[in-house]
KESEMAR-471911 format. One record per atom (N, C-alpha, C): residue in three letters; x, y, z. Coordinates in steps of 0.1 Angstrom, whole numbers, plus 5000, padded with zeros to 4 digits. Atoms other than C-alpha are relative to their C-alpha. Last residue first. Example, Ala and Ser with C-alpha at 12.3 -4.5 7.8 and 13.67 -1.06 7.14 Angstrom:
SER499149895000SER513749895071SER499250115008ALA500949885000ALA512349555078ALA500950125000
end
This chain:
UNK499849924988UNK398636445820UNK500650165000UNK501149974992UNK396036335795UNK501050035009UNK500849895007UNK399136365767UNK499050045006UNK499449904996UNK401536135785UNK499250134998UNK499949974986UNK399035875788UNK500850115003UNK500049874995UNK398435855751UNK499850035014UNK499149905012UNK399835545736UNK499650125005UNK500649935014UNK397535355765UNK501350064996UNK499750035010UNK399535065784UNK499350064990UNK499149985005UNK399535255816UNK500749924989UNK499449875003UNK396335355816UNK501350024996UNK500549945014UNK395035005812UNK500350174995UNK499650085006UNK396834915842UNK500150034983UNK498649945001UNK395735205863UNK501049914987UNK499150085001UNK391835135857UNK501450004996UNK500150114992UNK389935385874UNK500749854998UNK498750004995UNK391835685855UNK499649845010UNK500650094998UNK388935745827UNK501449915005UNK499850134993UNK390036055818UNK499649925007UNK499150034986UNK387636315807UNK500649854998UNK498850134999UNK386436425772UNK500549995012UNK499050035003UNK383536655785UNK500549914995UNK498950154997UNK380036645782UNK501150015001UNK499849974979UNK378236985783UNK500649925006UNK499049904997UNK378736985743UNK499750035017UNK500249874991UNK376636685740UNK501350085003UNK500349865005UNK378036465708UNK499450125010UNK499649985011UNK379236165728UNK500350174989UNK499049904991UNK376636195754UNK501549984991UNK500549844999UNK374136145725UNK501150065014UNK499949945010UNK375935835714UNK499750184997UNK498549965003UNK376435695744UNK500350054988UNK499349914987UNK372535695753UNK501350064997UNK500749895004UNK371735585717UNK500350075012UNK499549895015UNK373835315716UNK499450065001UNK498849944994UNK372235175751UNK501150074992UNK500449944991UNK369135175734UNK501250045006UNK499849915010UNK370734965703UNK499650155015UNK498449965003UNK371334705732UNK500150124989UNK499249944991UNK367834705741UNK501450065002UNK500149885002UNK366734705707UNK500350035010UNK499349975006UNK368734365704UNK499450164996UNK498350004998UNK367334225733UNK500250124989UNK500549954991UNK363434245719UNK501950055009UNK500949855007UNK364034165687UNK500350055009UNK498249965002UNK366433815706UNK499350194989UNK498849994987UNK363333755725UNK500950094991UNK500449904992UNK360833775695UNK500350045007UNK499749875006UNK362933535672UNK499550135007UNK500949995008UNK362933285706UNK500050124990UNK500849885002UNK365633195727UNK499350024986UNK501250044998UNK367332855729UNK498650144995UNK500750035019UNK370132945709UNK498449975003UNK500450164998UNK371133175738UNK499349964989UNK501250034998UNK371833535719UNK500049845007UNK500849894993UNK374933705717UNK499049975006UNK501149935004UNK376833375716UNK499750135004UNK500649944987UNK380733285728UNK498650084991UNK500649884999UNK382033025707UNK498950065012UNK501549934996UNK384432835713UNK499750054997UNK500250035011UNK388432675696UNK498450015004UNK500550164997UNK390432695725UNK499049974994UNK498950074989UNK392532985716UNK499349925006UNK499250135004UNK390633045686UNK501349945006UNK498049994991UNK388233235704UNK500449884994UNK499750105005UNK384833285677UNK501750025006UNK498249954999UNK383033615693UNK500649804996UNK499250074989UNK379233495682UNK501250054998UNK499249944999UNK375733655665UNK501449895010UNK499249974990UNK372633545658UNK501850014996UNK499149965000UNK370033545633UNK500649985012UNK499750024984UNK366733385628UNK501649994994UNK499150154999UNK365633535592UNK500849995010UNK500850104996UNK362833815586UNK500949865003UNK501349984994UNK364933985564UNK499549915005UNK500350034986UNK368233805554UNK498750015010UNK500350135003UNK368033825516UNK500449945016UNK501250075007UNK367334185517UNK500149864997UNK499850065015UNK370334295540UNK498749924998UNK500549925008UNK369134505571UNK500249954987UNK501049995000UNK369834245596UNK498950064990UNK500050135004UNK373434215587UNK498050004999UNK499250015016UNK373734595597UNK499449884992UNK501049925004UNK371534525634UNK500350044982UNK501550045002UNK373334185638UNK499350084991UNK499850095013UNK376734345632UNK498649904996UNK499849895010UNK376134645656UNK499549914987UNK501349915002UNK374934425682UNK499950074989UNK501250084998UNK377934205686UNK498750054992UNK499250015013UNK380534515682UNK499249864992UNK500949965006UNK379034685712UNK499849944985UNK500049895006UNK381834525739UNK498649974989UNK500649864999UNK380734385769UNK499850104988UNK501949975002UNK381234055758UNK499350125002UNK500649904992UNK385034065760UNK498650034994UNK501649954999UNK386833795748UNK499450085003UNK500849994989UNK390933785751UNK498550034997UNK499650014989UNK393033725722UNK498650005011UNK498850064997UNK392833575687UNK500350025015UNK499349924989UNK389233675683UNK501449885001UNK499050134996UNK387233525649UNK500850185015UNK498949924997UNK383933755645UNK501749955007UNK499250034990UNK380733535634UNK501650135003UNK498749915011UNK377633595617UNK501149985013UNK499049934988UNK375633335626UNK501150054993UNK498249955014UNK372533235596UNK500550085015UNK499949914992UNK369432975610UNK501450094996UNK501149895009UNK367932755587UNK500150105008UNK501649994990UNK368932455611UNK499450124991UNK500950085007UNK371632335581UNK498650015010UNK500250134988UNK373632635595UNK498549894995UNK501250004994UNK374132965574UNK500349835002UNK501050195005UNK376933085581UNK499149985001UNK501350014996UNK378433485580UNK500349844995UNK500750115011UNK382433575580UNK498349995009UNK498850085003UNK384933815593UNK499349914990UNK500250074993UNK382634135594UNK500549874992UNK500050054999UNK383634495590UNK500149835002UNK499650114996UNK382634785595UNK500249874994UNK499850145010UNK380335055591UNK501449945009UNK499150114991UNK378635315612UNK500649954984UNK499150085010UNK376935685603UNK500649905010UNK498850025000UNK374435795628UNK500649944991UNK498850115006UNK371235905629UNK501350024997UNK498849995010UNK369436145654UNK500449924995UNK500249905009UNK366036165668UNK500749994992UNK500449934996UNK366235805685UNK499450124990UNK500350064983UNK368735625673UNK499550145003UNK500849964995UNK368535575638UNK500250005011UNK501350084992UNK371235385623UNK499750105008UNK500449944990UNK372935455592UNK499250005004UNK501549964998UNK374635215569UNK500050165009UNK500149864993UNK378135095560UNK498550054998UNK501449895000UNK378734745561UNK500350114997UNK500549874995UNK381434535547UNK499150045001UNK501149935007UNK381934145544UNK500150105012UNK499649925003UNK385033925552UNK498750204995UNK498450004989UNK383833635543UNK500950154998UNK500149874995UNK379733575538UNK501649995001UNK500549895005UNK377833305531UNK500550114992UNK499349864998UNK379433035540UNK499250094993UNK499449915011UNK377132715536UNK500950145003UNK500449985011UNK375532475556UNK500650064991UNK500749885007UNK377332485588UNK500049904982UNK501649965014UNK376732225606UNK500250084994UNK501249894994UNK379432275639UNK498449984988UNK502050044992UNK380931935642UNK499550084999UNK500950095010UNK383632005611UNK499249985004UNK500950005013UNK384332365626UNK499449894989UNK501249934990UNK385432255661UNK499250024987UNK501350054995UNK387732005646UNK498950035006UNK500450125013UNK389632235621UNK499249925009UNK501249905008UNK389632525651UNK499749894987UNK500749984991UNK391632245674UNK498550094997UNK500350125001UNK394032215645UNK498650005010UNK500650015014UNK394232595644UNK499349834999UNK501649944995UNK394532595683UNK499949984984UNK501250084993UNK397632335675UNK498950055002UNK500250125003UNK399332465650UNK498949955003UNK500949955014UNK399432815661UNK499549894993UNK501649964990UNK400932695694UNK499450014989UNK500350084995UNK403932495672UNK498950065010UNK500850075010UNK404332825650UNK499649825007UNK501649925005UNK404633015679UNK499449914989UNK501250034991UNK407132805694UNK498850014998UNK500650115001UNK409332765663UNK499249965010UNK500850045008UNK409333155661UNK499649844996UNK500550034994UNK411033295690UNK498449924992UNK499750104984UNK413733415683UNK499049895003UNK500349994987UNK412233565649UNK500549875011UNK499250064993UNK414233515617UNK500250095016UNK499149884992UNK412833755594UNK500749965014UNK498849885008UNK411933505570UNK500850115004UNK499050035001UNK410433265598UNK501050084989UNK498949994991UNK407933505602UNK501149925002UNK500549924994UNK405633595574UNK500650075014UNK499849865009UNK407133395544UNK499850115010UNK498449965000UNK407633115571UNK500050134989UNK499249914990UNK403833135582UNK501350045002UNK500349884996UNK402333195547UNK500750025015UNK499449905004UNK403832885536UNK499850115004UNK498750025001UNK403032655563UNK500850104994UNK498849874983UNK399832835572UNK501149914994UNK500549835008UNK398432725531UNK500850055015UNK499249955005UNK400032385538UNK500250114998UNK499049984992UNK397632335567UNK501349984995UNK499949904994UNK394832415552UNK501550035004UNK499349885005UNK395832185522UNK499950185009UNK498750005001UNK396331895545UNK500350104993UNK499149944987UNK392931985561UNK501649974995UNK499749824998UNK391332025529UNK500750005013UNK499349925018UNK392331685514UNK500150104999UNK498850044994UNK391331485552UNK501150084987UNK499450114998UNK388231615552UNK501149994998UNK499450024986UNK386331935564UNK500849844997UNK499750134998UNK384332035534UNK501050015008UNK498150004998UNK382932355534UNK499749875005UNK500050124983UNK379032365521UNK501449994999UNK500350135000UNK378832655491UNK500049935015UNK501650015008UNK377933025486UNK500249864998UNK501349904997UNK381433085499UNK499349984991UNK501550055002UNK383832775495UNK499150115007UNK500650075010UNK386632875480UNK498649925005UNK500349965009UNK387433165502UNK498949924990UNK501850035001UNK387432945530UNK499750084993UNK500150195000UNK391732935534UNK498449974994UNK499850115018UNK392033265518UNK499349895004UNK501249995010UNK389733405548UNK500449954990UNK501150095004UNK391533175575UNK499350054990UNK500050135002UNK395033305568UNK498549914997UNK499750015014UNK394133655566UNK500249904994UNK501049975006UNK392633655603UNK500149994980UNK501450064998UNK395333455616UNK498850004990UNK499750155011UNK397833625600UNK499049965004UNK499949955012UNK396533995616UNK500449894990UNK501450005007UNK395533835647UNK500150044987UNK500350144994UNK399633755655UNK498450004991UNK499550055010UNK400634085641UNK499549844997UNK500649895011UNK398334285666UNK500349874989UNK501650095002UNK399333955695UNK499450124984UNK500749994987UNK403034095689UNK498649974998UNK501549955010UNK405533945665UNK499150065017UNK501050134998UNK409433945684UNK498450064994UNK499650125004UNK412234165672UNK499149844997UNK499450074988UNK410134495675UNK500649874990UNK499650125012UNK409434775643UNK501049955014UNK498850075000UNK407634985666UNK500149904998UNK500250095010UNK404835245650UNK501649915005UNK498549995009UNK404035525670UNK500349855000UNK498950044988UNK400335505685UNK501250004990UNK500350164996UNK397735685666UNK501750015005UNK498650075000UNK396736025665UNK500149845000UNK499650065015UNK393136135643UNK501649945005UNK498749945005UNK392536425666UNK500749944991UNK500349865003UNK388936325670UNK501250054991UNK501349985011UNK388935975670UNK499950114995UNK500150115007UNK392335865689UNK499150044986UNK498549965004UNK393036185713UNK500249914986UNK499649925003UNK389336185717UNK501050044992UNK500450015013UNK388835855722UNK500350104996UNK498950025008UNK391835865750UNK499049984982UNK498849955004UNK389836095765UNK500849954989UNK500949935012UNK386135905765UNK501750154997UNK499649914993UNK388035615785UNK499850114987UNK499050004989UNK386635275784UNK500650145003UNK500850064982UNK383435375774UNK501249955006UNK500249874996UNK385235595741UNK499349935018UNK498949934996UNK387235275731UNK499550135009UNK499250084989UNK384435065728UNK501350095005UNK501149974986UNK382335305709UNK500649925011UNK500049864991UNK385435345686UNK499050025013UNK498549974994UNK385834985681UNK500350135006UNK500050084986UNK382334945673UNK501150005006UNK500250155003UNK382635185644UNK499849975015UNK499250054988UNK381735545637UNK500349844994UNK500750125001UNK381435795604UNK500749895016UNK499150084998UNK381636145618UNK499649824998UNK499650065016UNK379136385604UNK500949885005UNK501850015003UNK377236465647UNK500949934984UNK500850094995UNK381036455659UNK498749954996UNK499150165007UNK382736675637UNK499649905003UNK500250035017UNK380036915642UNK500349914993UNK501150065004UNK380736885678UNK499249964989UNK499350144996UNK384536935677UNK498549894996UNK499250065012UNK383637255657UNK500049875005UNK501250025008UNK381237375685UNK500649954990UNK501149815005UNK383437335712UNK499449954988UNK500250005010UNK383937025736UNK499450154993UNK501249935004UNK386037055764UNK499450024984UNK500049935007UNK388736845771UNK498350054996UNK501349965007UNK389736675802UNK500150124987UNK500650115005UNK392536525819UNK498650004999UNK500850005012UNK395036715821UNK500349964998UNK500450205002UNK397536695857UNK498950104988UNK501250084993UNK398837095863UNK499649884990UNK501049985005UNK402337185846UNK498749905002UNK500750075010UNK404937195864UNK498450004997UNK501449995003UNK406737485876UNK499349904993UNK500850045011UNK410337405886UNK498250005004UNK501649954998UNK411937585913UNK499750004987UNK500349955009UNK415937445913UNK498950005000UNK501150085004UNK418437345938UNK499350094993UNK500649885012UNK421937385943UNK498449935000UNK500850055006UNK423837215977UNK499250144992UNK500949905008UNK427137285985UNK498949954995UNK500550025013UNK428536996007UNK499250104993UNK501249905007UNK430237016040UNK499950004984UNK499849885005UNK432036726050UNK499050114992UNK500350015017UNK430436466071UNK500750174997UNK501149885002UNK432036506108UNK499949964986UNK501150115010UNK434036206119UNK499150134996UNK500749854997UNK437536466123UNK498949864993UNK500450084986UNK440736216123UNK498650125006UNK500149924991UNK441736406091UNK499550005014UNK498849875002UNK443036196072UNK500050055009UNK499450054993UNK439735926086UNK501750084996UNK500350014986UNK437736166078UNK500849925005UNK499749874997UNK439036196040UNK499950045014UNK498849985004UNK439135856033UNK500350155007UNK499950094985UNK435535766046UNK501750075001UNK500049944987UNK434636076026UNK500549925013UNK499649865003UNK435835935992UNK499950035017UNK498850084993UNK434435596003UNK500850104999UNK500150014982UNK431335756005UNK501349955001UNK500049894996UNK431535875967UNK500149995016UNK499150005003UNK432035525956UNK499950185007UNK499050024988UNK429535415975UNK501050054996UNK498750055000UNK427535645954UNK500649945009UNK499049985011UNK424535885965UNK500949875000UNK498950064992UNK421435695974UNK500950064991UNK498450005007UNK418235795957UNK501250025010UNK500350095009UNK414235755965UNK501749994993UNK499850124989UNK414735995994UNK500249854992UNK501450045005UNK416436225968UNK499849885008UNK501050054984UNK419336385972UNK498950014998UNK501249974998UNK421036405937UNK499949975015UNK500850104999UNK424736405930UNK498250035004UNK501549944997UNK427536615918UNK499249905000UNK500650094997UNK431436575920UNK498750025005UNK501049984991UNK433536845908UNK498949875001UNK501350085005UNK436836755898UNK499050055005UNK501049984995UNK440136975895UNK498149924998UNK500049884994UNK443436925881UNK499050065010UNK500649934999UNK442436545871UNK500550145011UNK499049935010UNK444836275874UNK499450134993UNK498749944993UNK443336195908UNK500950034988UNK500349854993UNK439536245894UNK501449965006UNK500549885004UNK440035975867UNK500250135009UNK499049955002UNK442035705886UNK499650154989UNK498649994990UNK439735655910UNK501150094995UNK500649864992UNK436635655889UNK501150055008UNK500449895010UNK438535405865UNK499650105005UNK498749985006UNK439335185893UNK500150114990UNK499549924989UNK436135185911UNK501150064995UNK500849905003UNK434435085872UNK501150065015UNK499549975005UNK437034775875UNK499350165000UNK498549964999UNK436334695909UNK500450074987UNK500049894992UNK432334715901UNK501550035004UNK500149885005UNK433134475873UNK499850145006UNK498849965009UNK434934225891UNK499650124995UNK498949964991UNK432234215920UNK500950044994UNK500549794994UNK429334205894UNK501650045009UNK500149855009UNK431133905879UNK499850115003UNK500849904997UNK431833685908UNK500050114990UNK499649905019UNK433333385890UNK499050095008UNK499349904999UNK434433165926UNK499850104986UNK498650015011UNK432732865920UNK500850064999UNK499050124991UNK430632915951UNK501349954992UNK499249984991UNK429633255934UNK501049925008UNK498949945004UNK428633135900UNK501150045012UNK499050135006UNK426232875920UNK501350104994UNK499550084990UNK424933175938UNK500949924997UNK498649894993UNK424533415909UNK500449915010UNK500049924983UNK422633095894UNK500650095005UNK499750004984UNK423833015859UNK499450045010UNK500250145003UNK421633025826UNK500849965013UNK500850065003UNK420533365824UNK499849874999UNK499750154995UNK422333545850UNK499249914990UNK500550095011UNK421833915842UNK500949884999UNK500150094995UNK422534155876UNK499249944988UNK501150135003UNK423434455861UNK499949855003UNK499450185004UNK425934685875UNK498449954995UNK501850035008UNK425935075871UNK500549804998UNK499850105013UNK428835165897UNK498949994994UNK498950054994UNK427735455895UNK500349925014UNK499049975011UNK424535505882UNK501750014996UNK500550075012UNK422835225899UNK500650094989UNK500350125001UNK423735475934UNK499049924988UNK500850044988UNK424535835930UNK500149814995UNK499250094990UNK427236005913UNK498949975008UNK500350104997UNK424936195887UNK500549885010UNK501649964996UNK426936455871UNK499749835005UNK501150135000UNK430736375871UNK498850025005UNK501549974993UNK432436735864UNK499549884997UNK500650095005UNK436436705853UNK498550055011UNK501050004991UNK438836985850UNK498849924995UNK500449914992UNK442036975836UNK499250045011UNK501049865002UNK441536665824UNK500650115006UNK499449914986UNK444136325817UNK499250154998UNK500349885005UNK442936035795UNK500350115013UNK499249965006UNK443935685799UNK500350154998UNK498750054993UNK440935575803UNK501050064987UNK498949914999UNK438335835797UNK501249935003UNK499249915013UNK435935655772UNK501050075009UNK498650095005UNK435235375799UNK500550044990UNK498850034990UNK433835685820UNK500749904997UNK500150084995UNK431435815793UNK501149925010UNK499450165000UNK432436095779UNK499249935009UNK501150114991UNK430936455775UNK500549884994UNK500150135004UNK433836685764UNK499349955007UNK501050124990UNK433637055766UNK500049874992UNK501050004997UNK436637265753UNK499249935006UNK500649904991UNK439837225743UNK498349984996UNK498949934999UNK442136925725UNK499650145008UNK499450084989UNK439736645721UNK501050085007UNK498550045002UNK437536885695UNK500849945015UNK499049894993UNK434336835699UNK500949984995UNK498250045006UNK431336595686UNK500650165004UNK499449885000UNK427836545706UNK501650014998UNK499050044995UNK425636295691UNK500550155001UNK498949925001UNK422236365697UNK501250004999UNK498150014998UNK419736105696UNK500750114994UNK499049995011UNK415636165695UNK501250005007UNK499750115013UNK412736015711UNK501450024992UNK499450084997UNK412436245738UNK500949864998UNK498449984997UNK412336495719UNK500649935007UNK498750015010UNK409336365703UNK501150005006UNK500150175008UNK407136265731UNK501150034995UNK498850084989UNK408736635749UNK499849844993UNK498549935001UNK406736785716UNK500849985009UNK499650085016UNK403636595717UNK501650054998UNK499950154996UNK403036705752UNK500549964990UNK498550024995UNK403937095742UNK500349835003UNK499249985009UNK400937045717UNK501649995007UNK499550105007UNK399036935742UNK501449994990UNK499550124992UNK399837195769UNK500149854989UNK499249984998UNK399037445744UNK500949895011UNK500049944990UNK395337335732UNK502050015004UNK499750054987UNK394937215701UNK500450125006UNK499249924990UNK393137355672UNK499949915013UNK500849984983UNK390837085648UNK501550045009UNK499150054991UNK391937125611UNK499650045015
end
């Protein structure tokens, strides 16, 4: 088991707590009651304490218009916010005057506005007392220690060990160049992101039919020529009919006769890209590697897997990698699959290439220009193993840190572990 550090461990532990619901039950009759202010009508205190009196938490209005105009609503005369902020005044009003004693607490904060409802209190009270002076206000404040920004981890000799046996993939070498922390928190420590069961599918769920969709669909023809006529495209596109309502019309997403009308169409769009391309034969669907590649002094464990291989009536075999969202040529995941694919005995010696397959407009994006020569693309493709070998040994150097990788804010604030590098 790989030992964390005390700051992490407390990070994982505010995640959780923050996560959790408390109800808090009393007796109505003595002691402490925490209410919410349209739980006290009607209700009469002894002594009342309203934390938070500042502005959006009192009144708390929302401005949600989804099919009217607030404008248009307003010339019509249906001012909602305005109704509801009277009724919230009313309730605040009549709480602290049937109330023996109230205390009324708020933040000062430049970024925070107490209450109008609190100002009108004072307008009230200055003008009683024909005196414009703000009334004096006890202020409390509190000397918190927080705990310094981490955003690095030092590697010790265990971490390293793990690292030199560790089997990799291209997804982890992609993950460690954008930010060698959050591989860390990912590869090392083994977390993954918490698991939300949302209303709507998200692009994960989205490539996850896709990808499952097209391998049944081309199952039946590996080790032969795919037909592309008018018999398989009606049974392609029975095969997404049922698998898309068993998948998401069953759970009766919002938002699901749009998706299945975009999904349509780039698929249809992927049915006429694939009858002009040539391919010869499928090879390949779905196929695992696991090897180990040499780099340099040290080898490394990889595997992986790859969506599908063709070979192409030019006598040339493209392994391909279907993408549902965004391309990114930078990443390692190209090269890997060549060099793997390369090493199978009935490929030796046979003009390869490689391509990201976007089935949002239905392209491919090559490793290699087709024009290029088997000597070229040798010659490339140890370049790119070369740059594997760099990041592979800073990786496993113990003088390396895990540091955050803060240059892109965006991407920091949609990692699963940003609370944990600070």
């Amino acid at each position: 088991m790989q030992p964390m550090e005390n700051e992490e461990i407390f990070g994982i532990f505010l995640d959780y707590l923050g996560a959790q619901v408390i109800s808090f039950s009393g007796s109505p009759l003595e002691g402490l009651q925490v209410l919410g202010l349209l739980e006290t009508r009607t209700l009469n205190f002894k002594r009342v304490i309203i934390l938070d009196l500042n502005e959006t938490a009192l009144p708390s209005l929302m401005i949600y218009e989804p099919l009217i105009p607030r404008e248009v609503m307003i010339s019509l005369g249906l001012n909602r916010l305005e109704k509801e902020e009277e009724i919230q005044r009313y309730q605040f009003r009549r709480l602290i005057a049937s109330a023996g004693e109230t205390y009324l607490i708020y933040q000062k904060r430049d970024d925070k506005e107490k209450s109008r409802f609190l100002e009108e209190l004072w307008w009230q009270q200055q003008k009683k007392s024909k005196n414009a002076q703000a009334p004096l206000v006890p202020r409390v404040s509190f000397r918190l220690n927080s705990v310094p920004k981490k955003g690095r981890v030092k590697k010790s000799s265990a971490i390293v060990n793990f690292l030199e046996d560790k089997t990799y993939s291209s997804s982890s070498l992609n993950t460690y160049i954008a930010c060698p922390l959050r591989f860390y928190f990912q590869y090392v420590l083994g977390l993954k992101e918490k698991e939300v069961l949302l209303d709507e599918p998200e692009a994960l769920d989205i490539g996850n039919f896709i990808h499952e969709l097209l391998n049944e669909a081309f199952t039946k023809f590996i080790g032969k020529k795919p037909k592309f006529d008018s018999k398989n495209r009606k049974d392609f596109f029975a095969l997404f009919e049922e698998r898309f309502n068993s998948n998401f019309n069953v759970r009766k997403r919002s938002g699901a006769f749009m998706l299945k009308e975009v999904m349509e169409y780039r698929l249809s769009r992927f049915w006429n890209e694939e009858a002009a391309r040539g391919v010869e034969e499928i090879c390949a669907l779905e196929e695992e590697f696991k090897g180990t590649l040499k780099l340099g002094k040290r080898s490394f464990k990889f595997h992986g897997f790859i969506d599908r291989i063709d070979c192409l009536n030019d006598g040339s075999i493209v392994i391909l990698d279907y993408k549902t969202g965004n391309i990114d040529l930078k990443s390692f995941q190209l090269p890997l699959y060549l060099y793997f694919t390369g090493q199978r005995k009935d490929f030796l010696g046979k003009n390869l290439n490689a391509a990201l397959y976007s089935l949002r407009d239905a392209k491919l994006s090559y490793i290699f220009e087709t024009r290029d020569d088997f000597k070229k693309r040798q010659e490339l493709l140890n370049h790119y193993l070369e740059e594997i070998r760099v990041i592979m040994e800073e990786i496993i150097n113990p003088e390396v840190d895990f540091l955050a990788d803060e240059s892109n804010p965006r991407r920091c604030s949609n990692c699963p572990f940003t609370n944990l590098c600070r």
